[in-house]
C-alpha positions as CSV (number, residue, x, y, z in Angstrom):
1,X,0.0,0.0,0.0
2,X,1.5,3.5,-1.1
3,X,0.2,6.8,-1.0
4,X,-1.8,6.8,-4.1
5,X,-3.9,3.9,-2.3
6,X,-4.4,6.3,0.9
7,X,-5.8,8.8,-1.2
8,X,-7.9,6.9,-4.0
9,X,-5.6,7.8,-6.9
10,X,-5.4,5.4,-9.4
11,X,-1.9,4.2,-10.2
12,X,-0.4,5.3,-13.6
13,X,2.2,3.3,-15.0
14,X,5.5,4.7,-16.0
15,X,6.4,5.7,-19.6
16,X,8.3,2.7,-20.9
17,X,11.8,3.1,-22.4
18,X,10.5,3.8,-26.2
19,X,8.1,6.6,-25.2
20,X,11.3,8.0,-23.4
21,X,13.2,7.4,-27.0
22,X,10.0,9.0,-28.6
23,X,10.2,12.1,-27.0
24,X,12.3,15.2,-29.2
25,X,15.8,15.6,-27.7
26,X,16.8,19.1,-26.7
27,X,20.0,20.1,-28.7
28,X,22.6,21.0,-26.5
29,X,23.7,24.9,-26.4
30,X,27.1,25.4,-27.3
31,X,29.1,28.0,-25.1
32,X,30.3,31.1,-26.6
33,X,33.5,32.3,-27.4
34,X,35.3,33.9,-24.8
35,X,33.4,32.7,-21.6
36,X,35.1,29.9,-19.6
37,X,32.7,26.6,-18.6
38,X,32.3,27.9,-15.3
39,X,31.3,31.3,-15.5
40,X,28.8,29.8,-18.8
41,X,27.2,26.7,-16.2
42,X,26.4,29.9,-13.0
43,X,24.6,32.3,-15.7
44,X,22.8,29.0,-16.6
45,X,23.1,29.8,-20.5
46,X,21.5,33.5,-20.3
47,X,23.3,36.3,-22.4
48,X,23.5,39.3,-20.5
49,X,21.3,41.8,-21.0
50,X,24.4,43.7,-22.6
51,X,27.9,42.7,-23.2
52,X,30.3,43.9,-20.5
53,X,33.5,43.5,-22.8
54,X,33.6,43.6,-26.3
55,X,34.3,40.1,-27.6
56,X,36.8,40.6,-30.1
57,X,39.0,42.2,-27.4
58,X,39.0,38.8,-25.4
59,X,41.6,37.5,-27.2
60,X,43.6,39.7,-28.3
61,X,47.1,39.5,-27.0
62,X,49.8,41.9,-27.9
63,X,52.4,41.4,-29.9
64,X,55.2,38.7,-29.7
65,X,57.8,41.8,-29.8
66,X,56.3,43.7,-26.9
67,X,57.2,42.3,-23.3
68,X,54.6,44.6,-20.3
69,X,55.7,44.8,-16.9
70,X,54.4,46.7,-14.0
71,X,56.7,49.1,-11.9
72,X,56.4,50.9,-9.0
73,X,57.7,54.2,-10.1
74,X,57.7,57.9,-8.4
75,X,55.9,61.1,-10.3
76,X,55.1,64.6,-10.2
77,X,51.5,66.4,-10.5
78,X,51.9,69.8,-12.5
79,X,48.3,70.4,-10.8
80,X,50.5,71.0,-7.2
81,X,52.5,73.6,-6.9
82,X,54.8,72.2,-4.2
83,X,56.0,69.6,-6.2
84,X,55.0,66.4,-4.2
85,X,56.3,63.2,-5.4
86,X,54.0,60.3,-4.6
87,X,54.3,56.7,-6.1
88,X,52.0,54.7,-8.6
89,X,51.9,51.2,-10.6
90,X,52.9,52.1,-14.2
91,X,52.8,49.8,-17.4
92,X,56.4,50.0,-18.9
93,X,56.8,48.5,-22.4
94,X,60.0,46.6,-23.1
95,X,61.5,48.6,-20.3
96,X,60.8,52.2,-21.5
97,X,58.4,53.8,-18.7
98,X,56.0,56.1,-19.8
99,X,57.1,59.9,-20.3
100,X,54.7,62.6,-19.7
101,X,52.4,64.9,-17.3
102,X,50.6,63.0,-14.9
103,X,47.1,61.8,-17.0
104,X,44.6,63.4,-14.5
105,X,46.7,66.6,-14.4
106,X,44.2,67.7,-17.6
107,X,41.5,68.2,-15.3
108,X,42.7,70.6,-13.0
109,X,40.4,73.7,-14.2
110,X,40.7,77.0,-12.8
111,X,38.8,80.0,-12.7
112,X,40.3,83.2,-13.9
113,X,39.5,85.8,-11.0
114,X,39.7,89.3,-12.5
115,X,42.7,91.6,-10.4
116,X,42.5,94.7,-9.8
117,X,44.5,98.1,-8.3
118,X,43.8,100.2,-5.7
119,X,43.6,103.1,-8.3
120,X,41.1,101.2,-10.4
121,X,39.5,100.1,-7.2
122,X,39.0,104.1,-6.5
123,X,38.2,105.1,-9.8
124,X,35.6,102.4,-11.2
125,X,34.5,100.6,-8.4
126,X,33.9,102.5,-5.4
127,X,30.2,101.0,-3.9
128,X,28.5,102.7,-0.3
129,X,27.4,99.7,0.2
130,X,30.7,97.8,0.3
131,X,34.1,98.5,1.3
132,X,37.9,98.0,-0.1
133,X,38.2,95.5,2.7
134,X,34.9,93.4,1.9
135,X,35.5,93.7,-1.7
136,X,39.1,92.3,-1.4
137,X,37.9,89.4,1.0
138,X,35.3,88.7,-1.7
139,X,37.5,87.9,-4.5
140,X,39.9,86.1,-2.3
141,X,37.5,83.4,-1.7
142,X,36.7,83.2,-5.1
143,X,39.6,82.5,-6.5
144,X,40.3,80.1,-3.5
145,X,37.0,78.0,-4.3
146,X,36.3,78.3,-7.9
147,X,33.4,80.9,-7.9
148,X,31.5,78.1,-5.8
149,X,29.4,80.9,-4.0
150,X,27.6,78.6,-1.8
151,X,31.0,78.0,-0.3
152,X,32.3,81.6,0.0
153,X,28.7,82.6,1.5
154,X,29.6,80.3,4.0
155,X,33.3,81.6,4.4
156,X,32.5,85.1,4.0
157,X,33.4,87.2,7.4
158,X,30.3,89.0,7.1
159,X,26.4,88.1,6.5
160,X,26.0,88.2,2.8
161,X,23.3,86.5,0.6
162,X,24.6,84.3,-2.0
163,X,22.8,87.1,-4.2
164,X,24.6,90.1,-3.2
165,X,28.1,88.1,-3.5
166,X,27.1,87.3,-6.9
167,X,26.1,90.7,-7.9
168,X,29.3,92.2,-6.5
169,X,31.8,90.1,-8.1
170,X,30.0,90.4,-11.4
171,X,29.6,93.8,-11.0
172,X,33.5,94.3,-10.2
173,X,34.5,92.1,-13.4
174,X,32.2,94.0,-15.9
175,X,33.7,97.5,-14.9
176,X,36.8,96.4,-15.1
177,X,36.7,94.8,-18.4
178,X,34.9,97.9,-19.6
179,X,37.5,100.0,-18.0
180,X,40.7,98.3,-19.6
181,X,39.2,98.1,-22.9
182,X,40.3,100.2,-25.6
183,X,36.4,100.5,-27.0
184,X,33.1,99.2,-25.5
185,X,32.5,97.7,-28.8
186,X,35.9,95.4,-27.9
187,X,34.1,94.0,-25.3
188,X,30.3,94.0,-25.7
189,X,30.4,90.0,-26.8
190,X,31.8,89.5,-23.5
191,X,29.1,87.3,-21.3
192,X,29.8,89.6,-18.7
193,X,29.2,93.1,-20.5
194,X,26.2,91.3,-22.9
195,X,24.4,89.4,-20.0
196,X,25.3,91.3,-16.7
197,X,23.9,89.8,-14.0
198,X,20.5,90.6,-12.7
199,X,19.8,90.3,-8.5
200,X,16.0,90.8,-8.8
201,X,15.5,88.5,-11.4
202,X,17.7,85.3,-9.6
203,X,15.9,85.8,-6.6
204,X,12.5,85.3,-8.4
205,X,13.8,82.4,-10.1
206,X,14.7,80.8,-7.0
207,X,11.7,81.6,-5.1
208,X,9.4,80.4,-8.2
209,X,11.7,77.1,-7.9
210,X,11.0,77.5,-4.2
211,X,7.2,77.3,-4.5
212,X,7.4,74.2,-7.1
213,X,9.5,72.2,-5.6
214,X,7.4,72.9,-2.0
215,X,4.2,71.6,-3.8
216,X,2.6,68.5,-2.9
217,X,1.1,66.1,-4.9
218,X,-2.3,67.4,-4.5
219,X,-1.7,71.1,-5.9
220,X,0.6,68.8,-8.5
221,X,-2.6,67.3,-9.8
222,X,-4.6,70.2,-9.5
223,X,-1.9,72.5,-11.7
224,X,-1.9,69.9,-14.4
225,X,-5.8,69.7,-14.3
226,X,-5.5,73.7,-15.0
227,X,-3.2,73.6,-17.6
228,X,-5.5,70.7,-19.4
229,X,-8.1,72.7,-19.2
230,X,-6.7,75.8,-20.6
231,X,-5.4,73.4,-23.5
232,X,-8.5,72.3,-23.6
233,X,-10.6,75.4,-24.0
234,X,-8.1,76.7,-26.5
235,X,-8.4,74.5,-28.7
236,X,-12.1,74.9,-28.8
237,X,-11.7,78.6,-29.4
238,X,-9.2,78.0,-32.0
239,X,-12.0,75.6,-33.9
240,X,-14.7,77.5,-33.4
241,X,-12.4,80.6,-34.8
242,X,-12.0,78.4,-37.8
243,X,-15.5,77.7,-38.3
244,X,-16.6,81.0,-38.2
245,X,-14.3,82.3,-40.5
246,X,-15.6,81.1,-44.0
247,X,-19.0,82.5,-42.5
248,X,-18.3,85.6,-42.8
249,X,-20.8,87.9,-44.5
250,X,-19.7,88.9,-48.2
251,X,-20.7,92.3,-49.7
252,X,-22.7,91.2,-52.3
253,X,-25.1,93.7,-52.2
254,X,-23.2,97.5,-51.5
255,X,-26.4,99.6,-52.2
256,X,-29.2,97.6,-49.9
257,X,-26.1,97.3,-47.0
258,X,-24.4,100.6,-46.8
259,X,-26.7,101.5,-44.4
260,X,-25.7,99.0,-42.6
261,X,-22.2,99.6,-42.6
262,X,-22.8,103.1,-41.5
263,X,-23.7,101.8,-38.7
264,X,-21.0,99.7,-38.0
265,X,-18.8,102.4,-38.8
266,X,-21.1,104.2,-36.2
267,X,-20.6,101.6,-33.6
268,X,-16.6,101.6,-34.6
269,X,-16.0,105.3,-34.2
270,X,-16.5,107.1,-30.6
271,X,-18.4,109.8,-30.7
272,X,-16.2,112.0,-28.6
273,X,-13.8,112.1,-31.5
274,X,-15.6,114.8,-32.9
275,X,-15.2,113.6,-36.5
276,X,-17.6,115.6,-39.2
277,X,-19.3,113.7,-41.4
278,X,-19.2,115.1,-44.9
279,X,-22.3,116.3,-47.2
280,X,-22.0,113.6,-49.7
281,X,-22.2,110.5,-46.7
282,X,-25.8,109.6,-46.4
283,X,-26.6,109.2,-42.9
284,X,-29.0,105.9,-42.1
285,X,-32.6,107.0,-40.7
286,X,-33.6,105.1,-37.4
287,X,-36.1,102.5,-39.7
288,X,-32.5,101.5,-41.3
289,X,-31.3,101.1,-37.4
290,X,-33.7,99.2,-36.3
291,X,-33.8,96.9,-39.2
292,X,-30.0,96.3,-38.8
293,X,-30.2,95.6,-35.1
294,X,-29.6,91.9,-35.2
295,X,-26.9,92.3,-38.6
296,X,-25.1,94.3,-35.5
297,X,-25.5,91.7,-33.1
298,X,-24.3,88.6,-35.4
299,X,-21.0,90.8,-36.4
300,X,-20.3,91.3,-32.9
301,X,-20.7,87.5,-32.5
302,X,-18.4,86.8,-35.5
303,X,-15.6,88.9,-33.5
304,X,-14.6,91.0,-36.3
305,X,-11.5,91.7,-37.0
306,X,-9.1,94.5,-38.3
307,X,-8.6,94.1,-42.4
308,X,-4.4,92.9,-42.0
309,X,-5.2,90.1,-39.6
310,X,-6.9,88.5,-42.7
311,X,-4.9,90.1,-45.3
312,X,-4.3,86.2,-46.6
313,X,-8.2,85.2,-47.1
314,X,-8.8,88.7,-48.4
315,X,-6.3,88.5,-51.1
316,X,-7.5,85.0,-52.0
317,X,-11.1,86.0,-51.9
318,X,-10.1,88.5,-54.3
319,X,-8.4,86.3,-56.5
320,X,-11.2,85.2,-57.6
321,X,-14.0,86.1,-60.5
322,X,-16.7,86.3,-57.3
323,X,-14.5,88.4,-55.2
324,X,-13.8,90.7,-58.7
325,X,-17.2,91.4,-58.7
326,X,-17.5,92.2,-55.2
327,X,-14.7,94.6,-55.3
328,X,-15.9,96.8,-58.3
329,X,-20.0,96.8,-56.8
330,X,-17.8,98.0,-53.7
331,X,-16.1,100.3,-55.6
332,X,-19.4,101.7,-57.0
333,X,-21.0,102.3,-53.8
334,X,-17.7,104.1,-52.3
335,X,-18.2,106.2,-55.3
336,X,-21.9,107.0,-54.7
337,X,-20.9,107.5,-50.7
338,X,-18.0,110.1,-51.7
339,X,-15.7,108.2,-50.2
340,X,-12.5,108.3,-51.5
341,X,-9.9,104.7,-52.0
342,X,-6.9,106.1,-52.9
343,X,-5.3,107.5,-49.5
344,X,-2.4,108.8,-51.0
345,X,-3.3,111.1,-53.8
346,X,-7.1,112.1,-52.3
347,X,-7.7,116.1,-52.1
348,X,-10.3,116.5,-49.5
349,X,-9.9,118.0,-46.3
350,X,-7.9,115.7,-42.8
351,X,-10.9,115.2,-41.2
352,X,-12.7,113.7,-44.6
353,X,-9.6,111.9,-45.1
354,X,-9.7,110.4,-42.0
355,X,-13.8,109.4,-42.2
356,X,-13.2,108.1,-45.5
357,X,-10.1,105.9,-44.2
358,X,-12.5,104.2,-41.8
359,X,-15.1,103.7,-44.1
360,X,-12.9,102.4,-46.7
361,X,-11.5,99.4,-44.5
362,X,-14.8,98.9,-43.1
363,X,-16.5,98.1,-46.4
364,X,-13.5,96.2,-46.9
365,X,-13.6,94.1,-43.7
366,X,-16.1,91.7,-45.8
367,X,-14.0,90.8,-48.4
């Protein structure tokens, strides 16, 4: 009695040697190149998810010719100035060491600090706010830590903002660059002269970056929800704008609307201009007002604009044998109005000039 009795199982017999045979044999995954047995049996065959050596460097050896040895030898950092020897492992070729500055000496990078006199100091640089003394301690400390203000605020004698350090060093360096130069042309590509440094605006900028980084998550979601909404609702404008643009009315018929441009001149021009209206303009009645009430409404709807923001549709408009049309039945009722179209070479008096300039453009704002 086994288990499979306990339990009620019924007892399977085992797959005999030629179901075994039967089975497909899994082919047997040859090891790379370059990767011992070991180190191929612990990944359990798995490439890496990216090589860590090239492979055609694994085997390369160098020539027969060339016999490498490593030395303990001395050298000098031309970074220092007090000449320290110290001691390294160095690869030496057929028993020539290497020659040469040290190979990290290339990034030592230092800061240029401007110097000044005491007579330039005197001349050019004089500040009520800070003395020879400050001034002199400030630069100091820059040239000692690399312009890392954060550290000089911190070393600095007395309580300065990182700001005001900033300001005054910069400050310093422009005058004198300014000073020593034979022309402020010579020097107006400089970054100091052509961006000088601005207090105000840094200590916005880190006050802004203040407030952002201070928000939580909350006022995170709630600032994105704004801006998708404004996206949102700007697009919708910008459709709708597009929509209502081909609608616009067309001056098809100059002699039944002038009236009714009148009246949008009317609506255009304030009254406290005190414009005179010449004695050719007809003047619409108030039956004419009434009637264009709602022609009033629907352009104020249609958000009309001024004739160069749609200089483009205008001039295709024009283009064609409709908009030809349009333009001389315009033409013809400017003529009957006494207005005049041609700005430039028109005889009547300013204030005519002016009226007819407002009329002109308009009549012309439904093209």
């Amino acid at each position: 009695m086994d288990a499979k009795d306990i339990l009620g199982i019924p007892k399977t017999q085992l797959p005999t040697t030629q179901e075994k045979k039967s089975r497909p044999q899994k082919e047997p995954q040859r090891k790379p190149d370059g990767i011992s047995r070991e180190v191929y049996a612990l990944t359990g065959g798995l490439a890496p998810l990216m090589p860590s050596i090239d492979v055609s460097q694994l085997k390369k050896r160098p020539p027969s010719d060339e016999k490498i040895t490593w030395q303990w030898l001395p050298f000098t950092n031309s970074a220092r100035k007090d000449n320290l020897q110290l001691y390294h492992w160095v690869r030496v070729v057929n028993g020539v060491p290497p020659t040469g500055d040290y190979s990290f000496a290339k990034y030592n990078k230092s800061v240029d600090v401007v110097k000044y006199t005491d007579e330039e100091y005197e001349k050019y640089l004089t500040d009520p706010m800070w003395t020879k003394e400050e001034t002199d301690q400030l630069f100091e400390l820059c040239e000692r830590f690399d312009l890392r203000f954060i550290v000089i605020a911190d070393r600095f004698p007395s309580s300065r903002t990182v700001e005001e350090l900033k300001d005054r060093y910069y400050g310093v360096s422009r005058a004198i660059l300014i000073a020593r130069a034979p022309s402020p042309t010579d020097v107006s590509g400089h970054p100091l002269v052509k961006d000088p440094y601005n207090v105000s605006q840094e200590v916005e900028r880190k006050r802004a970056l203040s407030m952002v980084l201070s928000q939580t998550k909350h006022q995170e979601r709630k600032d994105a929800e704004v801006l998708a909404e404004a996206k949102r609702i700007t697009d919708s404008r910008m459709a709708s704008r597009a929509a209502e643009e081909p609608e616009m009315p067309v001056a098809s018929h100059v002699g039944s609307e002038s009236a009714d441009r009148a009246v949008v001149l009317g609506d255009t021009v304030s009254p406290s201009s005190n414009i005179q209206l010449p004695s050719a303009t007809v003047v619409p009645s108030t039956s004419i007002i009434a009637d264009s009430a709602s022609t009033l409404a629907s352009l104020r709807m249609l958000r009309v604009y001024l004739r160069t923001y749609a200089l483009e549709q205008m001039v295709q408009a024009a283009s064609s044998s409709a908009g030809l049309r349009t333009i001389k039945r315009v033409e013809q009722a400017l003529q009957e109005l006494g207005v005049c179209s041609c700005f430039l070479n028109c005889e009547c008096h300013a204030y005519t000039h002016f009226y007819c300039h407002v009329i002109y453009h308009s009549v012309m704002l439904f093209l």
